[in-house]
C-alpha positions in Angstrom: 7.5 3.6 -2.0 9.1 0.7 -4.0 7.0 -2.7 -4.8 9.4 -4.6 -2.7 8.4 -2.1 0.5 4.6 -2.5 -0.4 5.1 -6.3 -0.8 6.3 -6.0 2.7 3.8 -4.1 4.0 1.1 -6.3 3.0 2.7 -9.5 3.5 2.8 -10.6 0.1 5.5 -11.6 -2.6 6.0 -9.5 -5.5 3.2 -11.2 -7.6 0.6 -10.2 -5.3 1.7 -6.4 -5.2 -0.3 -5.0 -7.8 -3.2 -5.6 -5.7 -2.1 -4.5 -3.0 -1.1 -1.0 -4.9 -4.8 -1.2 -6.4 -6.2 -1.1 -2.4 -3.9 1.1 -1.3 -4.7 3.5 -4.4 -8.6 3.0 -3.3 -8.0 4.0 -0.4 -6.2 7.5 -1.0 -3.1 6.1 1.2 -1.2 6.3 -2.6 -1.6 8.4 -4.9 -0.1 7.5 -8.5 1.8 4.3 -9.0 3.8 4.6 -11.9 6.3 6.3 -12.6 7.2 6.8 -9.2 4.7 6.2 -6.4 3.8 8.6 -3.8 2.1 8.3 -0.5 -0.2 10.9 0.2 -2.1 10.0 3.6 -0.1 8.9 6.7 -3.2 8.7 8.6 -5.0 6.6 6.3 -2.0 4.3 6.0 -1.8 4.3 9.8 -5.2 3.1 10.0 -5.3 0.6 7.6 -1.9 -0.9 9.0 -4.0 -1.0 12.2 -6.7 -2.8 10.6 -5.0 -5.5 8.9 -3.4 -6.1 12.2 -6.3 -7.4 13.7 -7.1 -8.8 10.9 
Protein backbone atom coordinates (compact mmCIF):
# COMPACT_ATOMS: atom_id res chain seq x y z
CA UNK A 1 0.00 0.00 0.00
CA UNK A 2 1.40 3.49 -0.82
CA UNK A 3 0.14 6.77 1.12
CA UNK A 4 -1.48 8.02 -1.92
CA UNK A 5 -3.80 4.51 -1.97
CA UNK A 6 -4.41 4.95 1.82
CA UNK A 7 -5.18 8.64 1.36
CA UNK A 8 -7.75 7.27 -0.99
CA UNK A 9 -9.13 4.91 0.96
CA UNK A 10 -9.93 7.12 3.69
CA UNK A 11 -10.89 10.01 1.88
CA UNK A 12 -8.28 12.23 2.95
CA UNK A 13 -5.31 14.31 1.32
CA UNK A 14 -1.88 13.37 2.02
CA UNK A 15 -1.63 15.40 5.24
CA UNK A 16 -4.24 13.52 6.97
CA UNK A 17 -2.63 9.96 6.02
CA UNK A 18 -0.54 9.37 8.95
CA UNK A 19 -3.72 9.05 10.86
CA UNK A 20 -5.24 7.14 8.95
CA UNK A 21 -2.06 4.61 8.89
CA UNK A 22 -2.13 4.96 12.83
CA UNK A 23 -6.05 3.47 12.75
CA UNK A 24 -5.42 1.20 10.33
CA UNK A 25 -2.15 -0.07 12.24
CA UNK A 26 -4.74 -0.26 15.49
CA UNK A 27 -6.69 -2.15 13.95
CA UNK A 28 -4.32 -5.06 12.62
CA UNK A 29 -5.62 -4.22 8.90
CA UNK A 30 -1.61 -3.02 8.50
CA UNK A 31 1.05 -4.28 9.81
CA UNK A 32 4.37 -2.05 9.66
CA UNK A 33 4.39 1.23 7.92
CA UNK A 34 7.70 2.13 7.05
CA UNK A 35 9.78 0.90 5.06
CA UNK A 36 7.31 -0.68 3.07
CA UNK A 37 3.82 -1.24 4.41
CA UNK A 38 2.07 -4.43 4.41
CA UNK A 39 -1.56 -5.36 4.74
CA UNK A 40 -2.09 -8.16 6.78
CA UNK A 41 -6.02 -8.64 7.31
CA UNK A 42 -8.38 -8.50 4.31
CA UNK A 43 -11.27 -9.24 6.48
CA UNK A 44 -10.57 -6.58 8.83
CA UNK A 45 -10.07 -4.08 6.04
CA UNK A 46 -13.30 -5.42 4.48
CA UNK A 47 -15.02 -4.61 7.53
CA UNK A 48 -13.84 -1.46 8.36
CA UNK A 49 -14.37 -0.26 4.64
CA UNK A 50 -17.94 -1.34 5.47
CA UNK A 51 -18.13 0.66 8.47
CA UNK A 52 -16.95 3.86 7.34
CA UNK A 53 -19.49 3.44 4.54
CA UNK A 54 -22.26 3.90 6.65
CA UNK A 55 -20.61 6.09 8.40
Amino acid sequence: MTQTFIAQLSNAGKARTNEAIKELLELDILARWKPKCRLIHLGHLTHYLKQEIRS
